[in-house]
N, C-alpha and C positions, 0 to 999 in steps of 0.2 A: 341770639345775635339779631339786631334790627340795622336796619338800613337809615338814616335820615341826610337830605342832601346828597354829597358824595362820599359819606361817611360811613362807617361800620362801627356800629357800638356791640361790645361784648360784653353782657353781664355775667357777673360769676360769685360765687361765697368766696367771701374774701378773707383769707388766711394772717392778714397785717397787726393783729392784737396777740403776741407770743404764740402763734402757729396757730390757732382758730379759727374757725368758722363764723367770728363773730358780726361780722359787716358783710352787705352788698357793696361791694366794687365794681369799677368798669374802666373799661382799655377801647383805644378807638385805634384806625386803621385806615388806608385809603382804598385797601378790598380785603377781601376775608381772608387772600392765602398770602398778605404780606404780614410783617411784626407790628404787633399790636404797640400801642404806649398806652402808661398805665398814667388814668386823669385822676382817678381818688374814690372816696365812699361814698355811696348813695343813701345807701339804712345803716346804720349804727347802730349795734345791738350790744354794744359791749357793757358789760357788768349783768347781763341776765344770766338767767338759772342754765347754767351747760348742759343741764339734762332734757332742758326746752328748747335748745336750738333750731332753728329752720330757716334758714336763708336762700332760701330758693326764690327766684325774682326773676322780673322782666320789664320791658319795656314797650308801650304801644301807644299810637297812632290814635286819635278817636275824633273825628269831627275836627280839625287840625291842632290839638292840644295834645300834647305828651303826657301820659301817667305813669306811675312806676308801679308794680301789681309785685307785694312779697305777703307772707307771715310767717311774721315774728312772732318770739317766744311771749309773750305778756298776753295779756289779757285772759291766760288761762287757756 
């Protein structure tokens, strides 16, 4: 979870492709212990090999630009 503004972004493996891990998602918040809403995909991995799955991801800060930091199943 990052903080941006007054915001709380949750990233998480997003389950939205028939129960799958195939996407990063993210849900925002006005603090960390209210209900999150859910804004949509961030990585799309859908139609890769299930046996390559990895949606582990984040989000960071760097010199005042936003990155999204995940890997995905491709490239081997």
């Amino acid at each position: 979870m990052v903080k941006r503004n007054q915001l709380h972004c949750f990233v998480y493996a997003h389950i939205g492709r028939g129960g799958r891990p195939t996407c990063i998602g993210y849900s925002t918040g006005a603090s960390p212990m209210v209900p999150f809403t859910y804004r949509g995909v961030i990585i799309d991995n859908n139609y890769c090999d299930p046996g390559n799955w990895n949606n582990h991801g984040s989000l960071v800060e760097f010199k005042g630009r936003w990155y999204v930091f995940y890997h995905p199943s491709t490239h081997g």
